[in-house]
C-alpha positions as CSV (number, residue, x, y, z in Angstrom):
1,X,31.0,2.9,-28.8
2,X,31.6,0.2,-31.9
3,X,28.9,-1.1,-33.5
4,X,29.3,-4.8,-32.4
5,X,29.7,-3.3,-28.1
6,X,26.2,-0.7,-28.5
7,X,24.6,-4.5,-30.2
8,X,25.8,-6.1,-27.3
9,X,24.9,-3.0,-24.8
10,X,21.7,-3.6,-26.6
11,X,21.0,-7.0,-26.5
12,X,21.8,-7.3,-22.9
13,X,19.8,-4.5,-21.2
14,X,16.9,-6.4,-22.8
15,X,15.9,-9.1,-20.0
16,X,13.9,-11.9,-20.1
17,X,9.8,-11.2,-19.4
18,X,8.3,-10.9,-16.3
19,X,6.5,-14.0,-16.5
20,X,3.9,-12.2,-14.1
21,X,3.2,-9.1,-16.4
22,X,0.0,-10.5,-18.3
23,X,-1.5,-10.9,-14.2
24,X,0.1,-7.8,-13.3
25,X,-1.8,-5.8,-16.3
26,X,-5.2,-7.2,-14.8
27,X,-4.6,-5.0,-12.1
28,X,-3.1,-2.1,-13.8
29,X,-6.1,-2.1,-15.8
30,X,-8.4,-2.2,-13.2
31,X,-6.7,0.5,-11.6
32,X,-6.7,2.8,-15.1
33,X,-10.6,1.9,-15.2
34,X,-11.3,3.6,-12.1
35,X,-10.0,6.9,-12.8
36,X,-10.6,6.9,-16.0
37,X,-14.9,5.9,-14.6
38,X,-14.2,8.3,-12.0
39,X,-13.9,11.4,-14.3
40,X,-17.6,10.8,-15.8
41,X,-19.2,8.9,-12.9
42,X,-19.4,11.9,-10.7
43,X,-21.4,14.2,-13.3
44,X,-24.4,11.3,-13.1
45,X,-24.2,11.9,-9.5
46,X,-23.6,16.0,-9.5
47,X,-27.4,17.1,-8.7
48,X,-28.3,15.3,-6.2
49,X,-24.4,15.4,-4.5
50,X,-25.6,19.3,-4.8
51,X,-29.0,18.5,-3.4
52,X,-28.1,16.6,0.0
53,X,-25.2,18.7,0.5
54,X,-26.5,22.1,-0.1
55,X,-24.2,23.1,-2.6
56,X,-24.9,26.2,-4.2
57,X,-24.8,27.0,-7.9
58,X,-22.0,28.9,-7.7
59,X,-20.0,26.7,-5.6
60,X,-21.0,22.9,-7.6
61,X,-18.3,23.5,-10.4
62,X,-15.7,22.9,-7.6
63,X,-16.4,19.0,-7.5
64,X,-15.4,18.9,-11.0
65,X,-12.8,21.6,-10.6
66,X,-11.1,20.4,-7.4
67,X,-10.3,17.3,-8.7
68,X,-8.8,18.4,-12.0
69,X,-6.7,21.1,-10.7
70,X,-5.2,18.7,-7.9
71,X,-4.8,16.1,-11.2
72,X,-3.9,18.2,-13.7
73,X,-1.4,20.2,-11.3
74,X,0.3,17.3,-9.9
75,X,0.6,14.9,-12.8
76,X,4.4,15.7,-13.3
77,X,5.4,15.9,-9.9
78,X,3.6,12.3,-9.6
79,X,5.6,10.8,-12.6
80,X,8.5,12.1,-11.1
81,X,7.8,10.8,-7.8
82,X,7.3,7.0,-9.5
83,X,10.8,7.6,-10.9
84,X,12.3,8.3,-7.9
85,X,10.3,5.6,-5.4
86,X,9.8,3.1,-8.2
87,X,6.8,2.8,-10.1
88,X,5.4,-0.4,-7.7
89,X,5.3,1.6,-4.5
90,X,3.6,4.6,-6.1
91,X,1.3,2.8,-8.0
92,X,0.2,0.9,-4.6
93,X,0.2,4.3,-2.7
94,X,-1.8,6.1,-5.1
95,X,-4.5,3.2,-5.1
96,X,-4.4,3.0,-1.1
97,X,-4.5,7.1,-1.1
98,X,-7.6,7.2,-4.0
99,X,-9.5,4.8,-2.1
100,X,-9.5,7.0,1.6
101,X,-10.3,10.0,-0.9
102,X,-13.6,8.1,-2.5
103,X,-14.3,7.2,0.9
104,X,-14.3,10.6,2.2
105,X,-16.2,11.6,-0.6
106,X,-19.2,9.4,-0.4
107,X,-19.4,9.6,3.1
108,X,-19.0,14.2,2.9
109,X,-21.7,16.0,5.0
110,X,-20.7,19.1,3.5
111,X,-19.1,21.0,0.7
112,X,-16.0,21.5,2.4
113,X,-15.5,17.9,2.7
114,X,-16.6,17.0,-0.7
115,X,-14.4,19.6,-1.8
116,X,-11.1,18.1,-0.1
117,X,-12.3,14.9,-0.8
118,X,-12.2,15.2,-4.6
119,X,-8.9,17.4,-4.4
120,X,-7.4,14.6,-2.5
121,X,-8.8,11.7,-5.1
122,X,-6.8,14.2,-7.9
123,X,-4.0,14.1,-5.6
124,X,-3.3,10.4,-5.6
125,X,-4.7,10.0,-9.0
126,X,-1.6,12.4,-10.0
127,X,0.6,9.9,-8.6
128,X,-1.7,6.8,-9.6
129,X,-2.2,7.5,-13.7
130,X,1.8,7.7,-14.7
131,X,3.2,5.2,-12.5
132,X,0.3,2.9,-14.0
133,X,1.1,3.8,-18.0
134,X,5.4,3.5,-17.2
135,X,5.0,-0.1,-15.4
136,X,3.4,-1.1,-18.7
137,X,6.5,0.6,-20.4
138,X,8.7,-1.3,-18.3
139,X,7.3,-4.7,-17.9
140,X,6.1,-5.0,-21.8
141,X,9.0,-5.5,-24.1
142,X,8.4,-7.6,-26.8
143,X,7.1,-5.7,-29.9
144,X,3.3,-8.1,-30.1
145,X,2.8,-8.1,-26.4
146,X,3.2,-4.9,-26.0
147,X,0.9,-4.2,-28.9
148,X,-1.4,-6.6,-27.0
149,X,-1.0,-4.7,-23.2
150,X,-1.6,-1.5,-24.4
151,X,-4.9,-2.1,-26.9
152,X,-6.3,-3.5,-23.9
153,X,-4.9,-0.3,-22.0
154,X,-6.1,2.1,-24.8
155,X,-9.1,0.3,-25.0
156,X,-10.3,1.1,-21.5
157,X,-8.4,4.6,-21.2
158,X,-10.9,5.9,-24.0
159,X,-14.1,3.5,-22.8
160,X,-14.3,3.9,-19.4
161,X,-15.3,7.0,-19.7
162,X,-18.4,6.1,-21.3
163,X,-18.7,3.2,-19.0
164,X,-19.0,5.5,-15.8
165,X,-22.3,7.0,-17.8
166,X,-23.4,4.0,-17.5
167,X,-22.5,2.9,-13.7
168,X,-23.2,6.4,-12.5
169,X,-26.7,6.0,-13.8
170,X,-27.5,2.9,-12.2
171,X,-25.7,3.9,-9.0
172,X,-27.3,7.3,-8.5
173,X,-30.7,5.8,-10.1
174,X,-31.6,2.8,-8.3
175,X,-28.6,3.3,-4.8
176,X,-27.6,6.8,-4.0
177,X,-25.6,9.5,-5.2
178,X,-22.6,8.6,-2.4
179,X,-21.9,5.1,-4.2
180,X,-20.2,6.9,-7.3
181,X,-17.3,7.0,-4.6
182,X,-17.7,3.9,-2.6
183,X,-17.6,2.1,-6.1
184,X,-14.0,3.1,-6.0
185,X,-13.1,1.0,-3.1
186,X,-13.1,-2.2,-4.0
187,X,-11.9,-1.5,-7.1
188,X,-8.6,0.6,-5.1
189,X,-8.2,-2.5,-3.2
190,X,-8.0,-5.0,-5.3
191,X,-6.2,-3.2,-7.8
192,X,-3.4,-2.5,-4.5
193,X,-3.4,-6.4,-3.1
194,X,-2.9,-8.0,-6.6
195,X,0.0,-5.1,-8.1
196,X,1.4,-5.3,-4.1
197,X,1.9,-9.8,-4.8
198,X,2.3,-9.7,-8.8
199,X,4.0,-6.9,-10.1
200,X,7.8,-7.2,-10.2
201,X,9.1,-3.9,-11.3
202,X,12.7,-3.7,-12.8
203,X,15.3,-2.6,-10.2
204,X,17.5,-1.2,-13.0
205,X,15.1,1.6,-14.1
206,X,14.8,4.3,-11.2
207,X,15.8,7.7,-11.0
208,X,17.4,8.4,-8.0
209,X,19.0,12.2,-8.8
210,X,17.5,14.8,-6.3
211,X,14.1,16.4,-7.1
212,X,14.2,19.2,-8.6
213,X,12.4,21.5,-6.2
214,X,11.6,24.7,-8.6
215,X,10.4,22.7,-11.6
216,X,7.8,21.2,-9.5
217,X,6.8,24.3,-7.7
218,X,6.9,25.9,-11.0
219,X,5.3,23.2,-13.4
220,X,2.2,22.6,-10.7
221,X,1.3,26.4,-10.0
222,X,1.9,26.7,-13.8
223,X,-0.3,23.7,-15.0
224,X,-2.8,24.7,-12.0
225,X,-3.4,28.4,-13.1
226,X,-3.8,26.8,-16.6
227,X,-6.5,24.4,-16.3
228,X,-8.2,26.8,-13.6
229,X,-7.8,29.3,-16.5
230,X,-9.8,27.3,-19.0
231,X,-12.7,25.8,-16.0
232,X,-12.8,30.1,-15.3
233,X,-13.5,30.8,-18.9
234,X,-16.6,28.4,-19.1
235,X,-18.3,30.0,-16.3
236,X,-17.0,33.6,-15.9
237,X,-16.3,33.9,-19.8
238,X,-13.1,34.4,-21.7
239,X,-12.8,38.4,-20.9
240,X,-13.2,37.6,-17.1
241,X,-10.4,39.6,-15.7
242,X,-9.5,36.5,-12.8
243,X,-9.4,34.8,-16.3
244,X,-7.2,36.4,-18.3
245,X,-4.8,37.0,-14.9
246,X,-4.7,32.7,-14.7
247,X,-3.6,32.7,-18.6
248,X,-0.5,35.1,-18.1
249,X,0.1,33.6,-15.1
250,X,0.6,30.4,-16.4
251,X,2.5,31.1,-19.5
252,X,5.2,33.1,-17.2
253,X,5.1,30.0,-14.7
254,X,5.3,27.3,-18.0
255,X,8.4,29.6,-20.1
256,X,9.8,29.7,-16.0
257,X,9.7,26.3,-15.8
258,X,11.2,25.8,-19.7
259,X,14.1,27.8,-18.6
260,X,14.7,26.4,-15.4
261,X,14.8,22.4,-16.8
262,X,17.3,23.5,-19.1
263,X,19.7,24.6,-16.8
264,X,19.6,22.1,-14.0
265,X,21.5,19.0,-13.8
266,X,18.2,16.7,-12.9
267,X,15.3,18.4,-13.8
268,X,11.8,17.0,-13.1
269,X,10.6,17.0,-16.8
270,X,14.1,16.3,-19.3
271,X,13.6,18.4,-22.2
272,X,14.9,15.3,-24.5
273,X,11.3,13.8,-23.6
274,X,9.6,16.5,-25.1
275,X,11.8,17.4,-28.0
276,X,12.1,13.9,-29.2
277,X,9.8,14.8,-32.8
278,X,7.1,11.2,-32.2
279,X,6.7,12.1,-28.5
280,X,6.0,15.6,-29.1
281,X,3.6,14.7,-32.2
282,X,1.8,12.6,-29.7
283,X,1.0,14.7,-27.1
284,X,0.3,17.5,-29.3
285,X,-2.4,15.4,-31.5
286,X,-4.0,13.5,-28.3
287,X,-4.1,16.1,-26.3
288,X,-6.3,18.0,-29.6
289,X,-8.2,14.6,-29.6
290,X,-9.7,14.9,-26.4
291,X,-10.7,18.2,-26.9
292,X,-13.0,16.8,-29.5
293,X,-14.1,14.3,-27.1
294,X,-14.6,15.9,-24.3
295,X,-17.2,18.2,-26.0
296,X,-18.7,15.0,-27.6
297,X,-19.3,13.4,-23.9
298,X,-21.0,16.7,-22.7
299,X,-22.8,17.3,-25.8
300,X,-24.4,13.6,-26.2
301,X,-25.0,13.3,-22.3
302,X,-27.3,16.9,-22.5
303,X,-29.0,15.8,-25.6
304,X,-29.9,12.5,-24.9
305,X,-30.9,14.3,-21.3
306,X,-32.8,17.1,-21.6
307,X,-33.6,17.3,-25.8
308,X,-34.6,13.7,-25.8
309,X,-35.8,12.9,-21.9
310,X,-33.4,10.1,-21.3
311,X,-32.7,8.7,-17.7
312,X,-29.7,8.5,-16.6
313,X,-29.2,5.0,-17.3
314,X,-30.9,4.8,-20.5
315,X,-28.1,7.5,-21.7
316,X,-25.3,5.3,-20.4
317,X,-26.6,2.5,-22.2
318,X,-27.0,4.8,-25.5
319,X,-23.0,5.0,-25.3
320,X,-22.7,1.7,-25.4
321,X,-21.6,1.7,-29.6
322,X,-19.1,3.7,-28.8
323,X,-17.3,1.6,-25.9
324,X,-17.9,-1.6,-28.1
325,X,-16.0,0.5,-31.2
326,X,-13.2,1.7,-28.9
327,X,-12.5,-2.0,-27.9
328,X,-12.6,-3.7,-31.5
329,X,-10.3,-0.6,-32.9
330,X,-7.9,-0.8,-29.9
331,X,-7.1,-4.9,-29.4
332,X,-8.6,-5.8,-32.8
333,X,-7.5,-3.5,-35.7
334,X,-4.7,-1.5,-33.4
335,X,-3.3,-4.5,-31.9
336,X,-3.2,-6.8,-35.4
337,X,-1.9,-3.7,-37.3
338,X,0.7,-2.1,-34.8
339,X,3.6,-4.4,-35.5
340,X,3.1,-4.6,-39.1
341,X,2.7,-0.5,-40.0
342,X,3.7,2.3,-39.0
343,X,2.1,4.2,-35.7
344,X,1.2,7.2,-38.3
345,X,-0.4,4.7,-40.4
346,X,-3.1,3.8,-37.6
347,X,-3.1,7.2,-35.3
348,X,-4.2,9.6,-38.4
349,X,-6.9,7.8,-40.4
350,X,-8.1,6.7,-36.9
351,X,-8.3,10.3,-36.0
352,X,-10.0,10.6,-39.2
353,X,-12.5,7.7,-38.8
354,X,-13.6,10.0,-35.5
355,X,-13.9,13.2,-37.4
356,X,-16.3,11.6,-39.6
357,X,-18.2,10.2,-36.7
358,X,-18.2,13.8,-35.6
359,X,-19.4,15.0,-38.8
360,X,-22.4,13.0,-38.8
361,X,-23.4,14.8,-35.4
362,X,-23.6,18.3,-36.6
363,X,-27.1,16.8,-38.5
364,X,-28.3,16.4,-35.0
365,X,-32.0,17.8,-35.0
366,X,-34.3,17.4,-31.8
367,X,-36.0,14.2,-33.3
368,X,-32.7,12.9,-35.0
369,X,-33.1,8.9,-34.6
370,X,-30.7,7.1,-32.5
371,X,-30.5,4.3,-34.7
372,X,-29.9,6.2,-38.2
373,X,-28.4,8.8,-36.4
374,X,-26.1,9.0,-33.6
375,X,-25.6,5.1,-33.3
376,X,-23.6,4.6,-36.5
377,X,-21.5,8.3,-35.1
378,X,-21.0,6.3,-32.1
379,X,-19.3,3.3,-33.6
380,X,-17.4,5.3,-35.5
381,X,-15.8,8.0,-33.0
382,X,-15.3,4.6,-31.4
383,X,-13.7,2.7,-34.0
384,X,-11.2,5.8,-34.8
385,X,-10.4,6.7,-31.3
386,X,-9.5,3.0,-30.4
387,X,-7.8,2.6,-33.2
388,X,-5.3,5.7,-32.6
389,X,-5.2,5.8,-28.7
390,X,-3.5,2.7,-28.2
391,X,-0.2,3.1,-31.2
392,X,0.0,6.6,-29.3
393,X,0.1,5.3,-25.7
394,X,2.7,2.8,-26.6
395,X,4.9,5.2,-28.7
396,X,4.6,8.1,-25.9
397,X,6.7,5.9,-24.0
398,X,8.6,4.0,-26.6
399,X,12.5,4.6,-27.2
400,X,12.3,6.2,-23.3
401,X,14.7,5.7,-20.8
402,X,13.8,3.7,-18.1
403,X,14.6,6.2,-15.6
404,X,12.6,8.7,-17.9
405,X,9.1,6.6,-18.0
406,X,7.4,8.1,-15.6
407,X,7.8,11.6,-16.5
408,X,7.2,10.1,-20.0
409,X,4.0,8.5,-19.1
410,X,3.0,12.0,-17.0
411,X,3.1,13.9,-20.4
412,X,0.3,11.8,-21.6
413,X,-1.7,12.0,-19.0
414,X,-1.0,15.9,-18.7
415,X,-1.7,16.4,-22.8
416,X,-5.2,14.7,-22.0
417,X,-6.0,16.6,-18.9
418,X,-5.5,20.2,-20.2
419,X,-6.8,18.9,-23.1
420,X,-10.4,18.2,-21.4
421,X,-10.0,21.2,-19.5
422,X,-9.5,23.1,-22.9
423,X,-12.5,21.3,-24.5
424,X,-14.7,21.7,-22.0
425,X,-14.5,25.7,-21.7
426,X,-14.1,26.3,-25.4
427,X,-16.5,23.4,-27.0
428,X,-19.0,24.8,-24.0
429,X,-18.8,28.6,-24.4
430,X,-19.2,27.9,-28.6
431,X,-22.4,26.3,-27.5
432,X,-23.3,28.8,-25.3
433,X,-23.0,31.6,-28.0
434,X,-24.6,29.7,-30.7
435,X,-27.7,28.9,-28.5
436,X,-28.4,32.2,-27.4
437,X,-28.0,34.0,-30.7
438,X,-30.7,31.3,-32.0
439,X,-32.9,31.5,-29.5
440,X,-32.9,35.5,-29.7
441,X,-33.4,35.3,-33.7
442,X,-36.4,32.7,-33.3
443,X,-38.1,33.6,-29.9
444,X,-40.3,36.7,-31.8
445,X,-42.2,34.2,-33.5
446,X,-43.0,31.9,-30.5
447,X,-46.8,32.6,-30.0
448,X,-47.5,30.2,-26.8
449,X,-45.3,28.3,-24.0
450,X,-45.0,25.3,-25.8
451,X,-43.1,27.1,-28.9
452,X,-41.0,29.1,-27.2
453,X,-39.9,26.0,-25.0
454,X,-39.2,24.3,-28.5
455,X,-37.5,27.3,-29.6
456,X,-35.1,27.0,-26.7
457,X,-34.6,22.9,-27.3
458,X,-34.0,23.9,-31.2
459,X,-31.6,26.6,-29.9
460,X,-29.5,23.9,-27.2
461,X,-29.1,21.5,-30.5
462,X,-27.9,24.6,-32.9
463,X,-25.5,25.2,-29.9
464,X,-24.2,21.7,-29.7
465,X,-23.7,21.0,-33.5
466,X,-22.4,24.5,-33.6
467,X,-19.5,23.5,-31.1
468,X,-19.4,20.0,-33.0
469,X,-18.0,21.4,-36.1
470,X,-15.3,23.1,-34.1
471,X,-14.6,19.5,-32.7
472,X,-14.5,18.1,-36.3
473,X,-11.7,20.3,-36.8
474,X,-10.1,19.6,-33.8
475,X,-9.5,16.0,-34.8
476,X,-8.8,16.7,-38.8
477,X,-5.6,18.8,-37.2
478,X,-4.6,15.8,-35.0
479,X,-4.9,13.9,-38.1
480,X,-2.5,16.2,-39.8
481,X,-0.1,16.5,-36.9
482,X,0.1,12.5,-36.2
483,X,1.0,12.2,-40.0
484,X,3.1,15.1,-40.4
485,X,5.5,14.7,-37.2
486,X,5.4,11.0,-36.2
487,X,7.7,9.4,-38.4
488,X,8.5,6.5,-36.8
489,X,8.6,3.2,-38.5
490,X,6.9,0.2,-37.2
491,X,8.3,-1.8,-34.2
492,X,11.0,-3.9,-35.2
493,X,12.2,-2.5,-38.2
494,X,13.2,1.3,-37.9
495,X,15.1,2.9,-35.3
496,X,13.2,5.2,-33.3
497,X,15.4,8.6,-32.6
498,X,16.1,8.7,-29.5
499,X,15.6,11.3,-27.1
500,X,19.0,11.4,-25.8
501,X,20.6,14.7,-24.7
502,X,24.0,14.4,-26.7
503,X,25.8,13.1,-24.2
504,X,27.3,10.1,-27.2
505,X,25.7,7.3,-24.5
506,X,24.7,4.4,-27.3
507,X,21.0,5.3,-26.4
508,X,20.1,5.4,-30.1
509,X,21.9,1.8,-30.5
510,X,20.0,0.4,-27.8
511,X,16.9,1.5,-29.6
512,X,17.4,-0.6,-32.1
513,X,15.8,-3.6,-30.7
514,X,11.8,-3.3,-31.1
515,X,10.8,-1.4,-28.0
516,X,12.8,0.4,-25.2
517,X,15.9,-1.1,-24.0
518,X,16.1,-1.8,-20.3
């Protein structure tokens, strides 16, 4: 292809905007902020779910678990899936599916049903998450909009998290436990209606080769035994022998699964979307981010729990700096700087802004103010994480071709959900270690009740800012992976290599207009 025909090829798969995409992102949003408040809103409400429905302590792991194997499992099959039906229809199925899911949830009489019910809600959130992040991908294709639609879209992928604190709090404090899932309805609904008479997907950019039948068997039981690995090794430990079997499994199921896309002619996950070098840096240094994060949720929400004697909505509202810092670094600083520097230049000193934030948390003592303290973290995990969220959602699916987007937009979501699931056993079995080694050096000297109950609170904070210094780390090597392999320039001004398979198609040329070519 000439020069002046891969221009033209260029130019012309560009078409004019959707002139319903800023309406259509209200409800893509909206939908993006329930799943994402739906991931924390259900640990407000875990005790007394456990309470009315008898739930044993064994067994209560399973409402967090059942939901994240379904979502974790599934998120690649789901991307695939809004390839292949368009992302519109899945989008609208996954919302209509989530909200019967949250309905049988709030209204379960028993484990079993709240244990199919949150399965199901992962389910449709696999097929929800992906189809929401590639219609942005698709509809957004001017470099400073898109900036735009995704700060708001970072902004409420890494608050809402915080936000469910908040809502789950006041739901389960002052309604009952059963609302954290009927708050999902209207949310579903609305979300459906408006996509269902707004949204306007391109035609041009499905995928309509068969499914590829033994990548998704393989890449669900592999991702499956993986994050059930990880939930195993917080409760059973690391040496657990079901453990260890879940680990292998899933590295023979994940190298099966390499192998397998490799050879087939349409394979579920295209090997040029992970082998491009900036996709691959991003997944690798978000997924490391969450990690961090995910440990920095738990940690906080105990502390300000059970070490300070919040109530549940008192600790919601404490989190509040940090939502407010993830929405000024996402649409203010991310947004203004995105089109004028390059995505390296705002995803690694924002991941370094949070790893200071992080650092001043290992001071935490059990009368550490919130104000001197944990406020000023709070801002800035906040500040640093909005800042590099939204630059690494937009790249992840940047210089991808359309009928690639959804597997695309699946990665991310994948790279953050093994990466909570990752964060959660490892951030949580550091604690664990570090509190009891504590607790058995001081608990000889603890004459009466009261000093051996503040031996044990002194021994929960050395756990936490144990496992806090672990997570500091964690986000000083994102840092160093989003400057050492994203390399792209800023949008508009340097070709982003494309992740084409060889095959001489002018991909590459097309990508020379500021964001994917359509």
């Amino acid at each position: 292809m000439s020069e002046t025909a891969s221009k033209a090829a260029g130019t012309s798969a560009v078409p004019d905007p959707d002139p319903g995409r800023w309406k259509a992102l209200v409800f893509i949003a909206l939908a993006q902020l329930m799943v994402v408040l739906d991931a924390t809103i259900v640990n407000i409400a875990l005790p007394s779910a456990q309470e009315d429905l008898g739930i044993s302590d064994g067994n209560r792991q399973w409402v967090v678990t059942a939901y994240a194997l379904a979502f974790g499992g599934l998120l690649l099959f789901g991307g695939r899936i809004a390839d292949l039906w368009g992302r519109k229809r899945a989008f609208v199925v996954g919302l209509a599916g989530f909200a019967v899911a949250s309905a049988l949830g709030g209204a379960a009489t028993n484990e079993a049903m709240m244990f199919g019910a949150r399965a199901l809600q992962g389910v449709f959130g696999a097929l929800l998450a992906p189809a929401a992040l590639s219609l942005l991908a698709v509809m957004f294709t001017d470099a400073k909009e898109r900036a735009k639609a995704f700060g708001i879209y970072g902004a409420i992928a890494g608050g809402g998290g915080a936000v469910g604190l908040i809502l789950g709090g006041f739901l389960t404090e002052y309604l009952d436990w059963r609302w954290t899932f009927y708050v999902n309805i209207p949310f579903a609904v609305v979300a459906a209606i408006g996509a269902w008479l707004v949204i306007r997907e391109p035609a041009s950019g499905r995928n309509r080769s068969p499914l590829d039948i033994p990548g998704v068997v393989l890449s669900t039981l592999g991702l499956v035994a993986l994050v059930y690995g990880f939930t195993r090794a917080e409760s059973e430990g690391w040496g657990d022998s079901v453990t260890v079997a879940m680990f292998v499994a899933s590295a023979a199921l994940l190298i099966a699964f390499v192998a397998v896309e490799a050879r087939v002619k349409s394979p579920l996950l295209p090997l040029r979307v992970l082998t491009e070098r900036n996709r691959g840096g991003i997944y690798l240094s978000l997924g490391l981010a969450v990690i961090g994060m995910f440990g920095l949720f738990l940690f906080l929400t105990y502390y300000l729990q059970i070490v300070r004697g919040y109530s549940p909505v008192r600790t919601g509202f404490a989190f509040l700096p940090m939502i407010v810092g993830m929405i000024v670094g996402s649409t203010q600083i991310g947004t203004r700087l995105m089109t004028r520097v390059a995505p390296r230049l705002l995803m690694g000193p924002g991941f370094l802004v949070a790893a200071v934030g992080m650092l001043l948390l290992t001071q935490m003592k059990i009368d550490s103010s919130y104000t001197a303290l944990l406020l000023p973290a709070m801002l800035l995990l906040g500040l640093g994480m909005g800042t590099a969220f939204m630059p690494a959602m937009s790249l992840a699916t940047q210089g991808v071709e359309p009928r690639d987007s959804g597997v695309a937009s699946a990665m991310v979501n994948t790279s953050q959900q093994v990466g909570g699931a990752i964060g959660t056993a490892l951030l949580n079995t550091i604690a664990a270690s570090a509190t009891t080694s504590y607790v058995a050096d001081h608990i000889g000297g603890a004459g009466s009740r009261p000093e051996a109950q503040l031996v044990q609170l002194r021994g929960m904070v050395e756990g936490y800012t144990s496992a806090i210094w672990f997570a500091v780390g964690i986000l000083g090597a994102a840092a160093l992976i989003a400057f050492g392999m994203v390399n792209a320039g800023r949008p508009g001004t340097t070709t982003v290599t494309s992740s084409g398979d060889g095959d001489g198609d002018g991909v590459e040329d097309q990508l020379k207009v500021p964001v994917i070519a359509h």
